[in-house]
PAPA-986333 format. One record per atom (N, C-alpha, C): residue in one letter; x, y, z. Coordinates in steps of 0.02 Angstrom, whole numbers, padded with zeros to 5 digits, always signed. Example, Ala and Ser with C-alpha at 12.3 -4.5 7.8 and 13.67 -1.06 7.14 Angstrom:
BEGIN
a+00660-00284+00390 a+00615-00225+00390 a+00660-00165+00390 s+00642-00112+00354 s+00684-00053+00357 s+00645+00002+00394 
//
This chain:
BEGIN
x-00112-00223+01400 x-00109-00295+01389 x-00089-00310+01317 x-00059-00348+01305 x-00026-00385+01220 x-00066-00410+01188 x-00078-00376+01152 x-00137-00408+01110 x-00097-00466+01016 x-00141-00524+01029 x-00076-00545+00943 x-00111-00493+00891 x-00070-00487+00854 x-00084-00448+00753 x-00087-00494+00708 x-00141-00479+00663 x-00138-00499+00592 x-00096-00479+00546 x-00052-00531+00534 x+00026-00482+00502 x+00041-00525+00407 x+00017-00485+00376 x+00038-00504+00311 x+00111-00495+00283 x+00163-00574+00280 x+00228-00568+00257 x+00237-00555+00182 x+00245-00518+00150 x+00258-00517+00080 x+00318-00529+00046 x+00317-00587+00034 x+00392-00624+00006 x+00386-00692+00060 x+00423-00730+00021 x+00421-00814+00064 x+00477-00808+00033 x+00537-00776+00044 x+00600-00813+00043 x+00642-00848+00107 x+00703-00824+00114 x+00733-00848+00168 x+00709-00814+00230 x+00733-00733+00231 x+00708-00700+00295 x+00648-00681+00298 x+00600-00669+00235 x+00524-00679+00245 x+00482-00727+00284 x+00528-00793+00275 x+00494-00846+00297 x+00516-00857+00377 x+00600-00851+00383 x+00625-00836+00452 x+00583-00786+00505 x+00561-00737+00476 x+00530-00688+00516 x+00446-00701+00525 x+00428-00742+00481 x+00340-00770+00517 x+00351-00827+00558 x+00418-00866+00556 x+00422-00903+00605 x+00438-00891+00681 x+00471-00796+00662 x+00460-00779+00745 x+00378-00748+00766 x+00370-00710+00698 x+00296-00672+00723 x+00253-00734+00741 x+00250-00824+00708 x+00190-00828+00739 x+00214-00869+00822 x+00281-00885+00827 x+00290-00900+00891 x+00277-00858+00934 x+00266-00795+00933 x+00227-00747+00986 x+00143-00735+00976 x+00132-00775+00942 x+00052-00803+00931 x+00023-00757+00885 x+00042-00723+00849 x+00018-00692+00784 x-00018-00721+00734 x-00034-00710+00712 x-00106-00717+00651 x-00059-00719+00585 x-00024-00761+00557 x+00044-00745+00486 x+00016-00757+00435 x+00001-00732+00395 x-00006-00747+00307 x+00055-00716+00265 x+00091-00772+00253 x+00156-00764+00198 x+00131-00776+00129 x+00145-00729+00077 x+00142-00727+00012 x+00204-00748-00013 x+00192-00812-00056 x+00243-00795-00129 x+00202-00795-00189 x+00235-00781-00243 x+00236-00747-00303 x+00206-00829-00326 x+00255-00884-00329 x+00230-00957-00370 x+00188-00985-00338 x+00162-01015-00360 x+00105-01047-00338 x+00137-01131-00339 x+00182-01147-00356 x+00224-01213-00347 x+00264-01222-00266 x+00278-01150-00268 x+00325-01156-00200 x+00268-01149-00131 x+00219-01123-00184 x+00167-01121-00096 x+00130-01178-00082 x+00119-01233-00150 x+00106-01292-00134 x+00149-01350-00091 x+00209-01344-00114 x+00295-01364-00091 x+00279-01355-00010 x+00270-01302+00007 x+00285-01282+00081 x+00221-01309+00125 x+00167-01302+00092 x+00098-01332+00107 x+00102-01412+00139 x+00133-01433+00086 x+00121-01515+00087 x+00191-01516+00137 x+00242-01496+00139 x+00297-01532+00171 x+00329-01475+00221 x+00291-01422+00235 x+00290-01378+00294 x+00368-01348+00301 x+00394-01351+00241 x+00477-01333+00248 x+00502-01287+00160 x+00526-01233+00175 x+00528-01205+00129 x+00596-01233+00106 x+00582-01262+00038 x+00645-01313+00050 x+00714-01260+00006 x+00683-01216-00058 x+00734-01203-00068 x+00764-01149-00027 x+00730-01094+00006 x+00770-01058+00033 x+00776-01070+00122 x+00753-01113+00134 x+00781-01132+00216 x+00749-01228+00221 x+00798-01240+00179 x+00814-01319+00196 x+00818-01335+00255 x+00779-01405+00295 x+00794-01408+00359 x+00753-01361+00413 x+00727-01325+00375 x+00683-01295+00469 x+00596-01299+00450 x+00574-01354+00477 x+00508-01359+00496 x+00479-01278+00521 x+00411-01274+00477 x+00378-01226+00473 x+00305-01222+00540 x+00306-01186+00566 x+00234-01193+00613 x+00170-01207+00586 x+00127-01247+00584 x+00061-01267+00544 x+00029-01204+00551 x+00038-01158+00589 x-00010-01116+00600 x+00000-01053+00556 x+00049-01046+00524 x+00056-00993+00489 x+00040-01001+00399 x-00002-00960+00368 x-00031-00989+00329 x+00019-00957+00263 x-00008-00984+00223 x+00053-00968+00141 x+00002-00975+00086 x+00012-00923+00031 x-00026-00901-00012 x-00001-00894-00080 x-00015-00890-00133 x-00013-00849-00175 x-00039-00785-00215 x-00098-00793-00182 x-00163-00735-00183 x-00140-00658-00131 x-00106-00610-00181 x-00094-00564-00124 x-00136-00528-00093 x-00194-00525-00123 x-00245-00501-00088 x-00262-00544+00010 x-00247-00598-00014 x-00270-00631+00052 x-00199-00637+00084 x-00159-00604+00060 x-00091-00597+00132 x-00095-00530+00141 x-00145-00482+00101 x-00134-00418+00128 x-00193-00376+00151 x-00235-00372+00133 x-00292-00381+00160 x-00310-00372+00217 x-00340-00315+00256 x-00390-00360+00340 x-00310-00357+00390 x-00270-00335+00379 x-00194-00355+00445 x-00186-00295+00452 x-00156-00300+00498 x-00134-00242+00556 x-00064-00202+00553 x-00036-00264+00519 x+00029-00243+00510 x+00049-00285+00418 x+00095-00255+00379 x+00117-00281+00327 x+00207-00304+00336 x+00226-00339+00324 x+00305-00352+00309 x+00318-00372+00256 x+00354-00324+00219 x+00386-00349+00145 x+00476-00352+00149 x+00444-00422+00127 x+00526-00466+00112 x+00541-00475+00063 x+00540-00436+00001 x+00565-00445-00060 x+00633-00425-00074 x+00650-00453-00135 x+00714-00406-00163 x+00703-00341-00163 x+00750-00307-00152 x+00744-00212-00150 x+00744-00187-00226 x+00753-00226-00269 x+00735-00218-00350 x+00667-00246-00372 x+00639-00255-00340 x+00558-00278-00341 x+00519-00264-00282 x+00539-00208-00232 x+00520-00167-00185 x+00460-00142-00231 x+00486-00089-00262 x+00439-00032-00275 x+00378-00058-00301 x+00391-00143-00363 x+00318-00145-00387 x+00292-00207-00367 x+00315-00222-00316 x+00267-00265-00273 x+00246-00227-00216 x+00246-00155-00200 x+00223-00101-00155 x+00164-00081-00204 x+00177-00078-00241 x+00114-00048-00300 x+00055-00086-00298 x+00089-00162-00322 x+00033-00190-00310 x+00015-00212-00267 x+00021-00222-00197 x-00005-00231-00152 x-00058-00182-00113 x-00020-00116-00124 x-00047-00052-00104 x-00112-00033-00122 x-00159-00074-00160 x-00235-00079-00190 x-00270-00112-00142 x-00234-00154-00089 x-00262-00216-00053 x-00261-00200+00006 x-00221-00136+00051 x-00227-00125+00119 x-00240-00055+00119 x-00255-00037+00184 x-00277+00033+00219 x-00200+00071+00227 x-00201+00132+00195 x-00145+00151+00206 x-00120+00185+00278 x-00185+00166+00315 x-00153+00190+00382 x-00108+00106+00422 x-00108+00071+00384 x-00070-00015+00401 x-00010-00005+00395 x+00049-00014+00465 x+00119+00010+00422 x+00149-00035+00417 x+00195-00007+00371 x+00223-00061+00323 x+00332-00095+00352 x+00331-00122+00372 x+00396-00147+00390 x+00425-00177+00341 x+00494-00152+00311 x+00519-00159+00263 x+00590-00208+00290 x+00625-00264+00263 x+00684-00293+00278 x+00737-00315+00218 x+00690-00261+00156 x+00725-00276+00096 x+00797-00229+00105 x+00878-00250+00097 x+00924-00209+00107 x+00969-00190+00030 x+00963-00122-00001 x+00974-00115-00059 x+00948-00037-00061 x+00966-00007-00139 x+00966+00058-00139 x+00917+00058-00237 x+00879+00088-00254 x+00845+00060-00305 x+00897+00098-00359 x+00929+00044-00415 x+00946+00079-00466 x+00916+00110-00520 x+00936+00178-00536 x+00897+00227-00571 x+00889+00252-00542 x+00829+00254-00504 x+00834+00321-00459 x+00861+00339-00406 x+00920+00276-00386 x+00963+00289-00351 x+00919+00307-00255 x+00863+00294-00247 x+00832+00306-00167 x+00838+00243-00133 x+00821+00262-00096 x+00816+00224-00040 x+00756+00205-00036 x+00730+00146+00031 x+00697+00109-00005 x+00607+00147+00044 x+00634+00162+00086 x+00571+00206+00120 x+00573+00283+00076 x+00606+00295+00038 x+00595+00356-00027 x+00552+00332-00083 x+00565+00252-00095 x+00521+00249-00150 x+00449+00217-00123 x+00457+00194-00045 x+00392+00197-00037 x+00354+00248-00025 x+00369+00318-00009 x+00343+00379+00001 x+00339+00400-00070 x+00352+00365-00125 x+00324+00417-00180 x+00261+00374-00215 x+00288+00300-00187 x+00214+00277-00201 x+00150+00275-00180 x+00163+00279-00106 x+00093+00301-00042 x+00143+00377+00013 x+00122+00424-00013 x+00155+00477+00029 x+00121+00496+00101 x+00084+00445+00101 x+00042+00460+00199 x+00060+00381+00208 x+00107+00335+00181 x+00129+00275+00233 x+00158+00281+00285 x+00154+00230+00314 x+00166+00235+00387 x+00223+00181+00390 x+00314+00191+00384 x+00346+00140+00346 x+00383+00152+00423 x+00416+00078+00431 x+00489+00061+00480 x+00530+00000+00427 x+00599+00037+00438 x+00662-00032+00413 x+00665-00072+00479 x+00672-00148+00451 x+00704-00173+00515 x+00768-00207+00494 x+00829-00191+00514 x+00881-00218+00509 x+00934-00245+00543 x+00997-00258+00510 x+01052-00274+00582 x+01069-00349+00550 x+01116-00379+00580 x+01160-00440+00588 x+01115-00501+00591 x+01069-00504+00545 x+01014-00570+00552 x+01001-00639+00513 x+01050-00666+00506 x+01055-00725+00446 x+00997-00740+00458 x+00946-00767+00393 x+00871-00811+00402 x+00902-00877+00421 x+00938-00900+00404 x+00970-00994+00442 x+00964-00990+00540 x+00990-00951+00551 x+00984-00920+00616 x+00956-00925+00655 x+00902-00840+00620 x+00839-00832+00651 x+00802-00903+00646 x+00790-00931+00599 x+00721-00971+00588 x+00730-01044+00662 x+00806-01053+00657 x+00842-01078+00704 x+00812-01062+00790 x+00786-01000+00793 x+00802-00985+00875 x+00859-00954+00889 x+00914-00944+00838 x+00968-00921+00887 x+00968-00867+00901 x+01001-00825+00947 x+01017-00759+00979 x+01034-00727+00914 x+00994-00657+00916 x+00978-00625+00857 x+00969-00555+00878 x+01001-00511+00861 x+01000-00444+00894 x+00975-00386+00821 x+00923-00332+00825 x+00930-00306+00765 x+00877-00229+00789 x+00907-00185+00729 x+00867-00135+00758 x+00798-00109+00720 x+00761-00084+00712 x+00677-00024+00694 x+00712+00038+00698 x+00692+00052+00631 x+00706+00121+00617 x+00645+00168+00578 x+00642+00233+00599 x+00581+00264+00566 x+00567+00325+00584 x+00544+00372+00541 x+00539+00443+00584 x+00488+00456+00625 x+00418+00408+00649 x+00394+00394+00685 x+00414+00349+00743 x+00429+00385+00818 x+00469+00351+00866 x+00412+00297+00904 x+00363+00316+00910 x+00305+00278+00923 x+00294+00196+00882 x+00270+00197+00815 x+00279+00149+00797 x+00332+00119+00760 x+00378+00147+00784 x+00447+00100+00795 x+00461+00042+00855 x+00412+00093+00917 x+00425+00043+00976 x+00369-00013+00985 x+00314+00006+00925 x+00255-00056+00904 x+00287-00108+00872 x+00329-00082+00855 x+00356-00139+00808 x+00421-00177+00833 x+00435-00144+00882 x+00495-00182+00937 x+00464-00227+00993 x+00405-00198+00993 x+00374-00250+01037 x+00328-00323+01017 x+00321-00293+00954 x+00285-00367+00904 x+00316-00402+00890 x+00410-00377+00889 x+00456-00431+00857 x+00497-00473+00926 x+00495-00424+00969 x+00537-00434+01029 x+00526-00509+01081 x+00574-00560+01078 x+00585-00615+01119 x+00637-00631+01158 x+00646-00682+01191 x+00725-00698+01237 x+00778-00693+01185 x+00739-00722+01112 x+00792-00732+01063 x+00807-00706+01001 x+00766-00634+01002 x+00753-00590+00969 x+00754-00543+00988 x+00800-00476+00983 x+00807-00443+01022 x+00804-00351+00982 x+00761-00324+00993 x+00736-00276+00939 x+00769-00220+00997 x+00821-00176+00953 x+00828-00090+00967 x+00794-00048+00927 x+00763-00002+00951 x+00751+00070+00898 x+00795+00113+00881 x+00790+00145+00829 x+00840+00187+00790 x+00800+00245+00751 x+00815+00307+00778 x+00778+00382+00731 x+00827+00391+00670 x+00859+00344+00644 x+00889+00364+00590 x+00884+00327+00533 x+00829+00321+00495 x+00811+00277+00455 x+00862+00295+00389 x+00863+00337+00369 x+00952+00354+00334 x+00991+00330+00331 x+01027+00314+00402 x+01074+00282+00407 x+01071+00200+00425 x+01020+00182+00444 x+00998+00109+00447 x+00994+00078+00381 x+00954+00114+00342 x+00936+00085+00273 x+01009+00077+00241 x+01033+00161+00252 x+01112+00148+00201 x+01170+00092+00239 x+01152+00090+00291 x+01216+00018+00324 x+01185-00026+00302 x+01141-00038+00308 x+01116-00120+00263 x+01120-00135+00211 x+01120-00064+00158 x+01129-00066+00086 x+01192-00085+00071 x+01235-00043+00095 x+01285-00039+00086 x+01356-00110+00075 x+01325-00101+00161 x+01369-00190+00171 x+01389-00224+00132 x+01321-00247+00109 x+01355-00281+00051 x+01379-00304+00004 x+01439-00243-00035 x+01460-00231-00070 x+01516-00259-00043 x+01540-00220+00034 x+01601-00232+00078 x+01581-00323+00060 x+01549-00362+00050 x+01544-00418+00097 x+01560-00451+00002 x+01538-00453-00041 x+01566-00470-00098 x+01650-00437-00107 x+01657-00387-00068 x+01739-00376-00091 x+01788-00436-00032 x+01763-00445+00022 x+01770-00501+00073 x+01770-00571+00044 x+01727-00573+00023 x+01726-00652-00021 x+01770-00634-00077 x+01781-00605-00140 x+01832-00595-00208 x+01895-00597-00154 x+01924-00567-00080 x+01963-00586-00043 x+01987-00641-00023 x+01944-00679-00015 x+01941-00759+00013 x+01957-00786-00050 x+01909-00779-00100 x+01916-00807-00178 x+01986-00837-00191 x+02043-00764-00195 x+02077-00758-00211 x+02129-00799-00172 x+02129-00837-00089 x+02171-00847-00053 x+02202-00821-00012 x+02178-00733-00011 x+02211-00714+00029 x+02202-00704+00109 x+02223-00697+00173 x+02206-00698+00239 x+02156-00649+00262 x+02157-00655+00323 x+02124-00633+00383 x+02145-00544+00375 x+02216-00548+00365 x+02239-00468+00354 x+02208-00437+00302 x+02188-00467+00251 x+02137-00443+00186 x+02091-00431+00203 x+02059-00462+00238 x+01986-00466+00238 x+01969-00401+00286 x+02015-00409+00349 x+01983-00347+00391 x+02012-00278+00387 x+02052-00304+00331 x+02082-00213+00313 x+02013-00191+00259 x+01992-00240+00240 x+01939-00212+00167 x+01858-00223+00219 x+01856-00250+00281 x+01795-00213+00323 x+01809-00159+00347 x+01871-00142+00366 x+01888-00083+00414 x+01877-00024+00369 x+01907-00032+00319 x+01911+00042+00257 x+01828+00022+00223 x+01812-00038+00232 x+01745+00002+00190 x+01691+00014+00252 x+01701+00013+00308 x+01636+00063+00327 x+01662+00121+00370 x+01724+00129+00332 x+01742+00215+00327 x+01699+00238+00250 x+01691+00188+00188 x+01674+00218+00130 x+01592+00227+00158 x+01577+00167+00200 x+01502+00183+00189 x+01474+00245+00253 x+01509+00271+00299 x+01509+00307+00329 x+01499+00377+00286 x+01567+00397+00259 x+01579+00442+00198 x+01510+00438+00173 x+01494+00389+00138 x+01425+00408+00104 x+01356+00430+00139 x+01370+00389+00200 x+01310+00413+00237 x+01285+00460+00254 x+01369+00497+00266 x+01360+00569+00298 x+01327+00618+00235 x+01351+00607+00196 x+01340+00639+00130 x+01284+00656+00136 x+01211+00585+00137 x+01174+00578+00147 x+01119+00579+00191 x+01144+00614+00234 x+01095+00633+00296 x+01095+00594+00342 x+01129+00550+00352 x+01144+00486+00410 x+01180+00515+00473 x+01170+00475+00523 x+01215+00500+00587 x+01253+00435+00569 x+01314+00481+00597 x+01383+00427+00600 x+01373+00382+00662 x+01351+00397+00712 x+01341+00333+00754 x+01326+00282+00730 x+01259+00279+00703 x+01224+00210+00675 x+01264+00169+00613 x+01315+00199+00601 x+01372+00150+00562 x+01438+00125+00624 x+01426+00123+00683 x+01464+00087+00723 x+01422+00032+00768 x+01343+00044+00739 x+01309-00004+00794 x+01285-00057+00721 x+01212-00088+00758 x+01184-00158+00714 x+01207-00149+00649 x+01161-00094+00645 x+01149-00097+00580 x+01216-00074+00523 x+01255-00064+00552 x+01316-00041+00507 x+01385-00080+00533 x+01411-00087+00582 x+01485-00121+00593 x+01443-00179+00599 x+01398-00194+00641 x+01351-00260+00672 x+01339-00287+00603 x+01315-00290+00525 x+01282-00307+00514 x+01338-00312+00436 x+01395-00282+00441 x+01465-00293+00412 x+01516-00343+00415 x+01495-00346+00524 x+01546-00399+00510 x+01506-00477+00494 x+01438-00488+00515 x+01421-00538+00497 x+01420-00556+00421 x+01402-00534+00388 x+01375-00547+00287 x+01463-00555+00272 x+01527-00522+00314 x+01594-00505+00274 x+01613-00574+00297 x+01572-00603+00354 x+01631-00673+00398 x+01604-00751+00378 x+01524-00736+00387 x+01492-00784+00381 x+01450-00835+00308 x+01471-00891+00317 x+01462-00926+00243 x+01386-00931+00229 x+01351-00920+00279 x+01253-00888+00253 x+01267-00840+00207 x+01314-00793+00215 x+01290-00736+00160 x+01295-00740+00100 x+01261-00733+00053 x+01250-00761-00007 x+01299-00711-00044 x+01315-00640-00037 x+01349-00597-00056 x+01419-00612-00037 x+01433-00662+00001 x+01501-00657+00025 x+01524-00713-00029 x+01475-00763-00037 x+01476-00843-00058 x+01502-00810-00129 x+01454-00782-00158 x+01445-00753-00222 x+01520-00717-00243 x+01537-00678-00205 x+01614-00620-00199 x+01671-00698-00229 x+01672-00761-00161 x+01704-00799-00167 x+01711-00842-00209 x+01651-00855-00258 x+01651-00892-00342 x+01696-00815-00381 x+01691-00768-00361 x+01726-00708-00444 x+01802-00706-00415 x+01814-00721-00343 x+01867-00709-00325 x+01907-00798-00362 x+01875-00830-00359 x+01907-00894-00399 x+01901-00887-00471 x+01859-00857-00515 x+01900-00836-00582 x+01810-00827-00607 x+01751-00863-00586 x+01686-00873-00592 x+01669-00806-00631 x+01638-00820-00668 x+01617-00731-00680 x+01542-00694-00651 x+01556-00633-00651 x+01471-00596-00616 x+01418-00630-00623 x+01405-00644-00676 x+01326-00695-00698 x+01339-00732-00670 x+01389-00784-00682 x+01361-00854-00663 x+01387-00870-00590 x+01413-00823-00562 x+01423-00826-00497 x+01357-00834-00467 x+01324-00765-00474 x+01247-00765-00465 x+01201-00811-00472 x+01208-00846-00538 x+01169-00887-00547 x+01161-00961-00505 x+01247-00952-00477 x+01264-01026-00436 x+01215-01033-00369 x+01231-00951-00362 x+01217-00931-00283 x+01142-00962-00262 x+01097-00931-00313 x+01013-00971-00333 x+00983-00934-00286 x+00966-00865-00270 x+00950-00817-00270 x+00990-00746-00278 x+00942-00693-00242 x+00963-00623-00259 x+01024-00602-00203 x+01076-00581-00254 x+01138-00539-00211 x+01126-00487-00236 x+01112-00469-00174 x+01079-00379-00182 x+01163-00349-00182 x+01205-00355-00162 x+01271-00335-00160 x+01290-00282-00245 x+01260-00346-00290 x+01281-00338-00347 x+01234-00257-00401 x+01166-00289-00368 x+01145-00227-00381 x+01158-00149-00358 x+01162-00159-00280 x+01188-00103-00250 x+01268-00065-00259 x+01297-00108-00289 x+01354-00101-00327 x+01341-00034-00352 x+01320-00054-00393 x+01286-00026-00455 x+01259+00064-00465 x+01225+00057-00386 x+01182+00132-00355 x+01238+00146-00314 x+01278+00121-00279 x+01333+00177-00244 x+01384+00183-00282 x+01400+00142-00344 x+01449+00206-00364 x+01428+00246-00408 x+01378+00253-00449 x+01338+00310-00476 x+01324+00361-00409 x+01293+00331-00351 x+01301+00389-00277 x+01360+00433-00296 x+01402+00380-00266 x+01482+00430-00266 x+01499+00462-00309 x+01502+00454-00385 x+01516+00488-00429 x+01463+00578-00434 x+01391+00548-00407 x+01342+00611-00388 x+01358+00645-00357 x+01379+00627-00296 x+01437+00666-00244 x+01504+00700-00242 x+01531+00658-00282 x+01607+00668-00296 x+01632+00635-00237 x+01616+00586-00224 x+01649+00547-00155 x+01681+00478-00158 x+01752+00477-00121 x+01793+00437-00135 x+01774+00373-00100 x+01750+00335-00160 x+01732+00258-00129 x+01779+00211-00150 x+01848+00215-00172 x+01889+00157-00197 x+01855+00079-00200 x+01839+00048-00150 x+01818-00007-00145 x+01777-00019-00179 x+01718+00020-00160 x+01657+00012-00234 x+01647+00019-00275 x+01722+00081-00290 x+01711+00077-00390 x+01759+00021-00387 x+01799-00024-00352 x+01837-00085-00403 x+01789-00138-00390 x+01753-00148-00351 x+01697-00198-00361 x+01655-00185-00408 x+01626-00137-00434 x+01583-00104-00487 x+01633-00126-00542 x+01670-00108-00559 x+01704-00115-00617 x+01718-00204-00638 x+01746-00233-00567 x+01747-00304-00575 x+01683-00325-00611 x+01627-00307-00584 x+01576-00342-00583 x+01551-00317-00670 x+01594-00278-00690 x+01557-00254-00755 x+01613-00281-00810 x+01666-00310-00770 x+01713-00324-00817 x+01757-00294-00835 x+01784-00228-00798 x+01827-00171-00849 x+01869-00198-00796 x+01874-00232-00752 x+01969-00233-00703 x+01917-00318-00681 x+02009-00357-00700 x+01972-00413-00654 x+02006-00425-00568 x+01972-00468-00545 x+01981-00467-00454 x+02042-00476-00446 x+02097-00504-00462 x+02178-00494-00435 x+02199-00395-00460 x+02181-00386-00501 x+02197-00321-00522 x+02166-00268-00472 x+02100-00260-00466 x+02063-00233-00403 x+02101-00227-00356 x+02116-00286-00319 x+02172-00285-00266 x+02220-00242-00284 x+02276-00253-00331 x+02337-00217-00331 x+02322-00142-00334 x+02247-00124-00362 x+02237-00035-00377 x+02228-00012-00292 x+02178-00053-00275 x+02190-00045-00186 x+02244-00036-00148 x+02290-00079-00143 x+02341-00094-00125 x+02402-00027-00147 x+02375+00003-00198 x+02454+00043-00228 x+02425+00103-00225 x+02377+00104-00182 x+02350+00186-00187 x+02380+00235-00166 x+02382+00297-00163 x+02413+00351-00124 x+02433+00328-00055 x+02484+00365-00025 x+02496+00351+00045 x+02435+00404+00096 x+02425+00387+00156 x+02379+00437+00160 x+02360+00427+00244 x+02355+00477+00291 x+02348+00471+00358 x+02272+00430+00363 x+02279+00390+00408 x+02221+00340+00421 x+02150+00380+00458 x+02190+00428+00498 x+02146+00477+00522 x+02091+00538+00480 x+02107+00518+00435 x+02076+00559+00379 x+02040+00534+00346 x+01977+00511+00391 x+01948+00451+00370 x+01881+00478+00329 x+01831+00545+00339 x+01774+00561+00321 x+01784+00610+00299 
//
């Protein structure tokens, strides 16, 4: 029989907040944390998280905090929705406040710079008996929080509570797969979107439909390439979490990484692109960790070192293009 969970959200951003609006519509017990104590009053009084999901009425029943102790605390299950650059030390500190047998569902998508891991690596070096699942895939928070048809997968080297956690998330309009390849789940989500800022500097610039899906098509051959590198199965870069979750962030104007690509592709520069955007484009950071990856590897990522470089200033975005564009000739089949 279905029993509801006490499920502590950690992070009240967009998909933090999108995702207690599905856990408590299946009658769950929700305590969402944020960090300010302004924005948890904000949401309190007017039940709508206004800056990061304008427009969608919040369920009274799901409660909001600033005290992380009392979103983490006493639950059954944890979900952290943070930036993947404030993964590791909002895991730290939370990790004083729950039973480490509580597992932890992660939806932050990013790769940590410096030490270059992944993001269930740096939770295993901070609790090495956690009990961690990614959940990922093609999931705008405007969307989800919406009701709409939403498809995404659980990944983890525990196959068991992977399918706990497909069944806590799972609705008509929510639609949870499992995945044994947390490798390759984590790295398609990371990855993306980089592809999805070179998609927008595409658009930026004016150029078509032929731009755009020649620079999805070749970059998740790059993020494939890396995956493999990395211990990933190449399947799971043709399903959700990798083509699925590419083409949405590369097409759609929710993605903040695409939005962001499309201010530098109009002349905007890295900062203040970012700054327009008014939150985190993990794109930019992850930039950052795959092409230090590739260069670790010796692996040919074209796309991501001219986004890396854009983004640092050494080539600007019409130039990027033409280094793309004038590269070696080279059989298409020779892809990994």
């Amino acid at each position: 029989m279905y029993k509801h969970k006490k499920i502590g959200v950690i992070g009240a951003g967009s998909f933090g907040t999108a995702l207690a609006t599905v856990l408590a519509g299946k009658g769950h017990d929700v305590t969402v944390w944020a960090r300010k104590r302004e924005q948890v009053e904000n949401i309190i009084q007017t039940r709508e998280n206004s800056h990061y999901l304008p427009g969608v009425k919040l369920p009274d029943k799901i409660k909001f905090t600033d005290n992380l102790k009392e979103a983490a605390a006493d639950k059954d299950y944890l979900l952290f929705a943070v930036p993947a650059q404030s993964f590791r030390g909002v895991l730290k500190e939370a990790a004083e406040y729950f039973d480490h047998s509580v597992p932890v569902i992660n939806v932050a998508k990013g790769i940590e710079k410096g030490t270059l891991l992944r993001l269930s690596q740096v939770s295993e070096e901070i609790m090495p008996d956690i009990k961690y699942v990614a959940l990922s895939g093609p999931s705008h928070a405007e969307e989800v929080a919406r009701q709409l048809p939403t498809t995404v997968a659980v990944a983890g080297t525990d196959h068991d509570l992977a399918m706990e956690i497909q069944e806590i998330f799972f609705t008509d309009r929510f639609r949870v797969y499992t995945n044994e390849d947390l490798a390759g789940v984590e790295l398609g989500g990371a990855l993306k979107n980089i592809i999805a800022l070179g998609a927008g500097i595409s658009d930026g610039l004016g150029f078509g439909d032929n731009a755009k899906a020649a620079m999805m098509t070749r970059g998740i051959t790059e993020m494939t390439r890396l995956g493999l590198t990395m211990g990933a199965d190449m399947k799971t870069f043709s399903g959700l979490t990798g083509i699925g979750d590419l083409i949405v962030t590369c097409t759609s104007m929710h993605s903040r990484n695409r939005r962001c690509g499309i201010l530098i592709g109009k002349g905007v520069n890295p900062d203040e692109a970012t700054h327009r955007i008014g939150m985190v484009v993990e794109g930019i950071s992850t930039a950052e960790a795959a092409y230090a990856l590739a260069q670790r590897y010796n692996i040919d990522m074209p796309i991501t070192e001219s986004i890396y470089k854009v983004i640092h200033g050494e080539m600007d975005a019409r130039s990027a293009v033409s280094y793309l564009m004038g590269r070696e000739m080279k059989n298409e089949m020779h892809i990994i």
